[in-house]
C-alpha positions as CSV (number, residue, x, y, z in Angstrom):
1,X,4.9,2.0,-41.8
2,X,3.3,-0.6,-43.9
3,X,4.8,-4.3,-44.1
4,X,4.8,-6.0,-47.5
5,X,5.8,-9.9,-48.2
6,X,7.8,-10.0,-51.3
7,X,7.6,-13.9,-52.6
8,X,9.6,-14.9,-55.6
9,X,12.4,-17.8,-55.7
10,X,14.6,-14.9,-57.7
11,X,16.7,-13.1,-55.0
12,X,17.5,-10.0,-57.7
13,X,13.7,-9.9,-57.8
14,X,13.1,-9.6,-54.7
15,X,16.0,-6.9,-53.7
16,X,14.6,-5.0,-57.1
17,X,11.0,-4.4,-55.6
18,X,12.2,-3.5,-52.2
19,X,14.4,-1.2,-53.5
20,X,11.2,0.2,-55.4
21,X,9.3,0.0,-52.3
22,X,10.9,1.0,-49.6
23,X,11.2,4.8,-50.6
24,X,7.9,5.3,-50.4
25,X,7.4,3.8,-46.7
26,X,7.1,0.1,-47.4
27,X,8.9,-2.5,-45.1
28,X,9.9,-5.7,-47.0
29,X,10.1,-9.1,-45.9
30,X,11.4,-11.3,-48.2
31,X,10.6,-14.9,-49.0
32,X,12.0,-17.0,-51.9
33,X,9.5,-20.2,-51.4
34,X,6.1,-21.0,-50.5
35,X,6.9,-22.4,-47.5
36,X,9.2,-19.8,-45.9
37,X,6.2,-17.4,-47.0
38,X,3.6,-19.3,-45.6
39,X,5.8,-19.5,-42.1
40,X,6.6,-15.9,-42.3
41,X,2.8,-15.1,-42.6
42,X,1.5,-17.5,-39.5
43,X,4.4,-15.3,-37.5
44,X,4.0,-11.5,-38.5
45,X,1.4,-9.3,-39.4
46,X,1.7,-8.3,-43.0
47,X,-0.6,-5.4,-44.7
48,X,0.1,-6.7,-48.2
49,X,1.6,-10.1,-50.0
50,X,3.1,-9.7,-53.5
51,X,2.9,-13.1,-54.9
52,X,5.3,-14.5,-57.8
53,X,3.1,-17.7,-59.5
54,X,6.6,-19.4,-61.0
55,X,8.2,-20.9,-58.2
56,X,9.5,-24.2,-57.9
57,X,7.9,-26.7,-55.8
58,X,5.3,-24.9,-54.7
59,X,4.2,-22.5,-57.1
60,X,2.4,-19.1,-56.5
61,X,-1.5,-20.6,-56.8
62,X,-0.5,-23.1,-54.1
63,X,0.4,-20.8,-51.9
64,X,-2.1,-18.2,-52.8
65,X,-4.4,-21.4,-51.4
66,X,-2.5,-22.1,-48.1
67,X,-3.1,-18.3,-47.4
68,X,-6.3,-18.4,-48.3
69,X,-6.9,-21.1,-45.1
70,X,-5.6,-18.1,-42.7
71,X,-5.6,-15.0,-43.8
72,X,-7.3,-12.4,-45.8
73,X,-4.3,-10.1,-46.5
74,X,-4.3,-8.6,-50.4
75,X,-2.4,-10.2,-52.6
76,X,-1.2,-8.9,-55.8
77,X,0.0,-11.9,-58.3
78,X,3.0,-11.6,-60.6
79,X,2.9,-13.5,-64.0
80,X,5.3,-13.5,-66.7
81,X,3.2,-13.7,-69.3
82,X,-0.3,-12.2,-69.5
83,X,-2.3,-15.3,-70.0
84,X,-6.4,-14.8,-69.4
85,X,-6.6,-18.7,-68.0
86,X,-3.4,-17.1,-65.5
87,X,-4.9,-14.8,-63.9
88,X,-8.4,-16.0,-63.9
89,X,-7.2,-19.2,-61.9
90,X,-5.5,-16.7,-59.6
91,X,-8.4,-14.6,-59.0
92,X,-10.7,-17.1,-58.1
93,X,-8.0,-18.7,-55.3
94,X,-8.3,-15.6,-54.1
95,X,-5.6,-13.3,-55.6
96,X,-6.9,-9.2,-55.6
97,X,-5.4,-8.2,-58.3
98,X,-2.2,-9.4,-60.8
99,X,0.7,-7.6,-62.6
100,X,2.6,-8.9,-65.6
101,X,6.8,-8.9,-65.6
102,X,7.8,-6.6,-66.6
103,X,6.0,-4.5,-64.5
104,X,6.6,-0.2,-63.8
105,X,7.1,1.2,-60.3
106,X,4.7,3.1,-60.6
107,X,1.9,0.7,-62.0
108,X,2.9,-1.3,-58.9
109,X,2.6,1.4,-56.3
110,X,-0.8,2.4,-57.8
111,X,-2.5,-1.2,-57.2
112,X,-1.2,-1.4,-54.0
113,X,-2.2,1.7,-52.9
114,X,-5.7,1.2,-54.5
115,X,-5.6,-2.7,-52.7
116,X,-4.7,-1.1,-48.9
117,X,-7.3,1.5,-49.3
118,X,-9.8,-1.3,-49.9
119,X,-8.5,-2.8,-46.8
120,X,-8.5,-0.4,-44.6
121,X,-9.3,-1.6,-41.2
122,X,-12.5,-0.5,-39.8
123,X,-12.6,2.5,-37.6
124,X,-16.4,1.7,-36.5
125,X,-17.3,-1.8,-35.1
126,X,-21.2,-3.0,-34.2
127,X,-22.1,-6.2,-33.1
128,X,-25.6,-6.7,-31.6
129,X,-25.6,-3.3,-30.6
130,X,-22.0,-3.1,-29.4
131,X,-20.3,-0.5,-30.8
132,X,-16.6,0.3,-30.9
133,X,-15.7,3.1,-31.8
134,X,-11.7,4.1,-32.6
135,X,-12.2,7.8,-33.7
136,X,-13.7,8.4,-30.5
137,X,-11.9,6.0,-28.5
138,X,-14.9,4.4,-27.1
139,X,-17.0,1.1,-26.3
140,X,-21.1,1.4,-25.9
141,X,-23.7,-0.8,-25.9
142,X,-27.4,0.6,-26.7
143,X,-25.8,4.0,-26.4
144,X,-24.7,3.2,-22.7
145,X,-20.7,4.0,-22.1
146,X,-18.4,1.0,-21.0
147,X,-15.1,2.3,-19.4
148,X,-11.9,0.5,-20.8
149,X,-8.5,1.2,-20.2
150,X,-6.4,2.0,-23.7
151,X,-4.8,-1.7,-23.1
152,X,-8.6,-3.2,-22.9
153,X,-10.1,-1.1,-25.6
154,X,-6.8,-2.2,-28.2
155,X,-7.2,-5.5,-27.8
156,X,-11.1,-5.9,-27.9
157,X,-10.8,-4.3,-31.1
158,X,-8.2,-6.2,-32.5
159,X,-10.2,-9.6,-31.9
160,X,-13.4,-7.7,-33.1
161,X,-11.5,-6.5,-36.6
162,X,-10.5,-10.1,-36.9
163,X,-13.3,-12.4,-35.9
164,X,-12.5,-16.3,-35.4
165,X,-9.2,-15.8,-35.4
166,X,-7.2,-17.4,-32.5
167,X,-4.2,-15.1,-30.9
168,X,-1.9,-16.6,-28.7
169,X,-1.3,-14.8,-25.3
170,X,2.2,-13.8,-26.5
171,X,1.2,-12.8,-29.9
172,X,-1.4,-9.9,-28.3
173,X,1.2,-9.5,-25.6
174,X,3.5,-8.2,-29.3
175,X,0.6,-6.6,-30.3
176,X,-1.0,-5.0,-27.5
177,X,2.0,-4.0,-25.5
178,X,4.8,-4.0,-28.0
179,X,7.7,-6.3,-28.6
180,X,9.6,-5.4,-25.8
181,X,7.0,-5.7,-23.3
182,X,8.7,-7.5,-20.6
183,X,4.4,-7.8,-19.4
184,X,3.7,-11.8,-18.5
185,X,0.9,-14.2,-20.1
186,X,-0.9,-13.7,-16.6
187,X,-1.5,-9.5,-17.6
188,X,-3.2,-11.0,-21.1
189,X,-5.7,-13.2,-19.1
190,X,-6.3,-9.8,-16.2
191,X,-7.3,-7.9,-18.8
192,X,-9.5,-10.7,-20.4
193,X,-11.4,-10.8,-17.2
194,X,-11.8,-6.8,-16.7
195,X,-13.2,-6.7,-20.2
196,X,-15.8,-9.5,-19.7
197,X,-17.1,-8.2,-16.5
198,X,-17.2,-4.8,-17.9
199,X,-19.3,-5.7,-20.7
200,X,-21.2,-8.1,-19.0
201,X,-22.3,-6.0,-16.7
202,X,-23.5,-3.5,-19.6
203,X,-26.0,-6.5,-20.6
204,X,-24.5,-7.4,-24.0
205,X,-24.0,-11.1,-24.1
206,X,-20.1,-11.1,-24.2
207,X,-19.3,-14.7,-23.1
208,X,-21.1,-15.7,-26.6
209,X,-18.4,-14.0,-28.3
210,X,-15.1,-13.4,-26.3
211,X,-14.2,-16.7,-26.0
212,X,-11.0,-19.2,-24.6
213,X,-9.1,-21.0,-26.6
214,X,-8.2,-23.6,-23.6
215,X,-4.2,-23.6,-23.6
216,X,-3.4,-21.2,-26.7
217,X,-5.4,-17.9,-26.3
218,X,-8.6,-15.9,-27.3
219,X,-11.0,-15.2,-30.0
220,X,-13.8,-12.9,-31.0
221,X,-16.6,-15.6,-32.8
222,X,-18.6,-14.6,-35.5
223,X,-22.4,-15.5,-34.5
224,X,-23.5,-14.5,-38.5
């Protein structure tokens, strides 16, 4: 099921396009200011953020910035009026697409279906000739195999789909293993160092890449 953040300081608003929404397989969380939005984004992983631009105190281009920092989640813009200088300004903070109020279901539905496409995460992964693969469930380097468990192959793809991003053990623990994992820190850090000697015995330089975050967690770097 996809998860959608619905932002818009106008509670009937919001319980309007999650009524759209979640026929069709949506889950909605709901935000009515910039900052609870901004806080709900650092804590779960969202496919999709429709934006509302009036809001008070920090209105929809602010927080279409503070995103920006983070993320790269799709976000659709809502205006009330269909003012060029509007949604150019919105585009270039980084905003995929708009919709004027009022706005029809399916119009809605359409863009973000066209948007999730577009984001689709990558089923085929190649870094200096490592190569992982989802559709066949596996891990090479220079056409040489590298035997990972399921646990080991999820989570070297997750940091590879999402490159200098930090993840805290607990946060791939939620991933990885699920909420109600009752699987400890120490498990997060095992599997760390299966995967590195794996791949470092393959030849591919994987301590360049798979790096500690001392204290907080992992990351896969980006050497482009």
């Amino acid at each position: 099921m996809r998860k959608v953040l619905l932002v818009d300081d106008e509670k009937r608003m919001l319980d309007l396009v999650a009524l759209y929404l979640k026929p069709h397989g949506y889950a909605c969380l709901k935000a009515q200011s910039g900052k609870e939005a901004i806080r709900l984004l650092e804590e779960e992983l969202v496919d999709l953020v429709i934006l509302d631009i009036m809001m008070p105190e920090m209105d929809g281009w602010d927080v279409c910035r503070e995103i920006r920092r983070f993320s790269n989640v799709p976000i659709i813009m809502l205006t009330a009026r269909e003012q060029q200088e509007d949604i150019v300004k919105g585009l270039r903070l980084g905003a995929d697409d708009y919709l004027v109020k009022p706005f029809g279901e399916e119009e809605l539905l359409a863009r973000m279906e066209a948007l999730l496409r577009r984001a689709a995460p990558a089923k085929r992964l190649e870094v200096g000739g490592l190569v992982w693969d989802e559709e066949r469930f596996e891990l090479a380097y220079h056409g040489h195999i590298i035997r990972l468990t399921p646990k080991e192959f999820a989570m070297l793809g997750l940091l590879m789909k999402n490159p200098d991003k930090v993840y805290e053990r607990s946060r791939l623990l939620e991933i990885v293993w699920g909420f109600d994992s009752e699987t400890e820190g120490r498990t997060v850090d095992s599997h760390v160092r299966n995967i590195r000697e794996k791949i470092r015995h393959s030849g591919f330089p994987i301590d360049d890449y798979f790096r500690t975050v001392w204290g907080i967690g992992y990351k896969w770097v980006n050497m482009k």
